[in-house]
Residue, then its C-alpha position, 0 to 999 in steps of 0.5 A: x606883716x599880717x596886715x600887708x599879706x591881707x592888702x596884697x590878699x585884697x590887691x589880688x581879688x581886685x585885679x582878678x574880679x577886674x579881669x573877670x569884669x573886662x572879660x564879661x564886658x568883652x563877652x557882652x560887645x562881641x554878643x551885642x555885635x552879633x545880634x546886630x549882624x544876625x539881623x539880615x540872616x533872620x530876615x532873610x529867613x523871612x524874621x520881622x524887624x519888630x519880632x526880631x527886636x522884642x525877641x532880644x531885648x534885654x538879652x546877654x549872653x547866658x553863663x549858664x549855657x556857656x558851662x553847660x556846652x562844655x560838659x554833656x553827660x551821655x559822652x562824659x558819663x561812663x556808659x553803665x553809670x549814664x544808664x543806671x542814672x536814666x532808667x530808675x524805677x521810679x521811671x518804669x513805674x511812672x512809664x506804665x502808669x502813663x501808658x494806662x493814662x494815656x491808652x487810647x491817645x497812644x493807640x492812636x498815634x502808634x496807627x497813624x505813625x507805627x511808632x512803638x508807644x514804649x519809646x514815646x514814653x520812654x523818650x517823656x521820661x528821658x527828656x523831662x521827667x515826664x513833663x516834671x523838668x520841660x526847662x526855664x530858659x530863654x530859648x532865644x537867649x540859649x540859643x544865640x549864645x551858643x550862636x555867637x561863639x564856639x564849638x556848637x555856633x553852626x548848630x545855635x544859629x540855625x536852630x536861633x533862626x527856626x525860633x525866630x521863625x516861630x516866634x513870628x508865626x505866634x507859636x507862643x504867644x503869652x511870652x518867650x519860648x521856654x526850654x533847655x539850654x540847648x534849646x530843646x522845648x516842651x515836653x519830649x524836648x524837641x529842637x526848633x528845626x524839629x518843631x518846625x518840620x515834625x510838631x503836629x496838632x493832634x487835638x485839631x484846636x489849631x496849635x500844636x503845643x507841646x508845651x502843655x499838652x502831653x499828647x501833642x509832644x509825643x504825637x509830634x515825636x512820633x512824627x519825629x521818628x516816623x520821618x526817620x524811616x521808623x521801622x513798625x513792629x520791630x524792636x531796637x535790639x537784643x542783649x546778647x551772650x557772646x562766644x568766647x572768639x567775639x570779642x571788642x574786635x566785631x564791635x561797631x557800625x562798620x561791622x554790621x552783618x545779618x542776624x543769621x550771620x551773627x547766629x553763625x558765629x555763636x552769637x546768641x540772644x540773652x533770654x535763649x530765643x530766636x531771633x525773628x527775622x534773621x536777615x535784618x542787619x545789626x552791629x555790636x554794641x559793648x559799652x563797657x567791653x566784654x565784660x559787660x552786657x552785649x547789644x545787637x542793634x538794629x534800623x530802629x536803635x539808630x532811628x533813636x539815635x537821631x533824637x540824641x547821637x550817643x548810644x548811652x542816651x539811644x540804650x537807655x531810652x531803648x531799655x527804658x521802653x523795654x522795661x515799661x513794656x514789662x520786659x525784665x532788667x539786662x541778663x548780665x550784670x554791670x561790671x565791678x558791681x555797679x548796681x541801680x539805687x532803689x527809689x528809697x535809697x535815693x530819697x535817703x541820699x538826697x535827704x542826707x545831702x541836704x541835711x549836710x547843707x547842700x542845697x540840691x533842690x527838692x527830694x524827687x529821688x533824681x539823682x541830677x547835676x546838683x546831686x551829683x556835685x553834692x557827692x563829688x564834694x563828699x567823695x573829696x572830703x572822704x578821699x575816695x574816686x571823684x565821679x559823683x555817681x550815687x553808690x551804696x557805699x555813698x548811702x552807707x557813708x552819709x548814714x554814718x555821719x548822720x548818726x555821728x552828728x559829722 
């Protein structure tokens, strides 16, 4: 009986894993076909038959970037779980010691684009880690994945065209353009569009290479927001307190009024000063409901925006900045007290991870996919909320069944 269970067992994994095959097959033929009738799109576009060949020799379409368009943090993660997540303190100091390192290059470029040099710096630390994580993968391959099929096509087979575009004009030329799975390159993770249209050779050596060198990314950032009507000298937005008749029904773009109206209905900066130009126009942002930290934003938050469309990523770049600049941490508190790790607490969550065999990579103290899944599976193991967010309590569990030997 034992044996003709593990016979229909094997018979089983045999017609999945034929499945499975007959699918990646499928999956190859439709992204072969594609290739072959993107060609007279690229060319058009002004794309060579040799560059178009060597750029997808070899290539299939990549799992990876398949998975990955399925899930995007800033629109899955709560918003005070994203934010603690992205703006850490490792984050604020590395900002400041970039903002001294690079004084004179950020003097400059925030003359020449009237950009704010803390949002450059901020957007570094998003995007990258500060030039630590710039991504390993074929931009090329990225990005006619996304191209061939799916929800975000329209958007992969413009972006394919802009790299085909650089890779004829030589951009890089030691090999394939490097980036995220979504295609963004270098270190402030520019778009091929926005490489085209926004990078710029700060250095005067004829390349604009935002891949190795730091300043031409944030310069062309700067550039980047610039063009997107930028607004010099003024913040992205106040953390505010709120009457008690404001609430979630005056949130939202379409509810933007002025300064000086908002002061009219009781709506206050956090920190008790004025507000400097009154007839600026703002909306209200409460990521979290009315029990949480209230923002009004303005021109300069939606300008951010433009990098990356959801607020979760504008605030944290816009807190971030803020922090790196010296200015304290939000007024009011995260609800049911969530609260930021220290840089030690996540070096002891990612060691003790590791001590129970998961393997997520080196202890940088970022706290990012592999670590997240490695909690998942121990809030599932201990029957707690699977969300994969790093809490004290984590911390606590994983110290208790260190000393245990569990």
């Amino acid at each position: 009986m034992r044996v003709g269970r593990l016979a229909w067992l094997a018979f089983l994994t045999l017609v999945i894993c034929g499945a499975l095959n007959v699918e990646q097959a499928h999956a190859e033929t439709r992204y072969e076909r594609f290739v072959r009738t993107f060609w007279a799109s690229a060319k058009k576009a002004g794309v060579s038959r040799e560059v178009y060949d060597r750029a997808f020799a070899g290539l299939k379409p990549d799992p990876v970037v398949v998975e990955k368009n399925a899930y995007q943090p800033e629109f899955k993660i709560p918003p005070a779980h994203y934010v603690i997540l992205a703006v850490t303190d490792t984050r604020i100091r590395v900002g400041k010691e970039m903002l001294v390192k690079y004084k004179a290059e950020l003097d400059e470029i925030e003359k020449r684009y009237g950009v704010d040099r803390h949002v450059l710096l901020a957007i570094w630390g998003m995007e990258t880690n500060f030039g630590n994580f710039k991504g390993k993968m074929n931009v090329i391959r990225s990005l006619s994945t996304l191209a061939y099929k799916g929800r975000r096509a329209k958007f992969g087979r413009g972006e394919l065209i802009a790299a085909l575009r650089m890779m004829e004009r030589g951009v890089v030329p030691e090999g394939p353009m490097l980036g995220s799975w979504a295609g963004a390159m270098g270190h402030t993770q520019l778009i091929p569009t926005n490489y085209l249209k926004f990078a710029v050779d700060y250095n005067g050596d004829g390349k604009r290479d935002i891949w190795n060198t730091p300043i031409e990314a944030l310069a062309s950032t700067a550039n980047f927001l610039g063009k997107q009507n930028w607004k010099p000298g003024h913040t992205w937005g106040y953390e505010v307190k709120l009457p008690g008749k404001v609430g979630k029904g005056y949130a939202g773009r379409r509810r933007s009024r002025s300064l000086a109206k908002w002061t009219k209905l009781g709506v206050k900066r956090a920190d008790g000063k004025d507000y400097p130009r009154p007839a600026d126009r703002a909306y209200l942002y409460l990521p979290e409901g009315t029990k949480g930290p209230a923002f009004l934003l303005l021109n300069n938050f939606r300008v951010i925006m433009r990098y990356n469309a959801a607020h979760t990523y504008a605030l944290s770049v816009a807190h971030l900045a803020s922090r790196i600049s010296g200015a304290p941490a939000f007024t009011t508190p995260w609800p049911g007290g969530v609260r930021a790790l220290s840089e030690e607490e996540r070096f002891e969550i990612q060691r003790l991870l590791i001590a129970r065999g998961n393997k997520i990579g080196d202890i940088d103290g970022v706290l990012g996919s592999k670590t997240r899944a490695a909690i998942r599976k121990l809030q599932k193991e201990k029957g707690l909320k699977v969300d994969g967010f790093p809490t004290p309590k984590i911390l606590e569990l994983l110290k208790a069944d260190d000393q245990s030997g569990g």
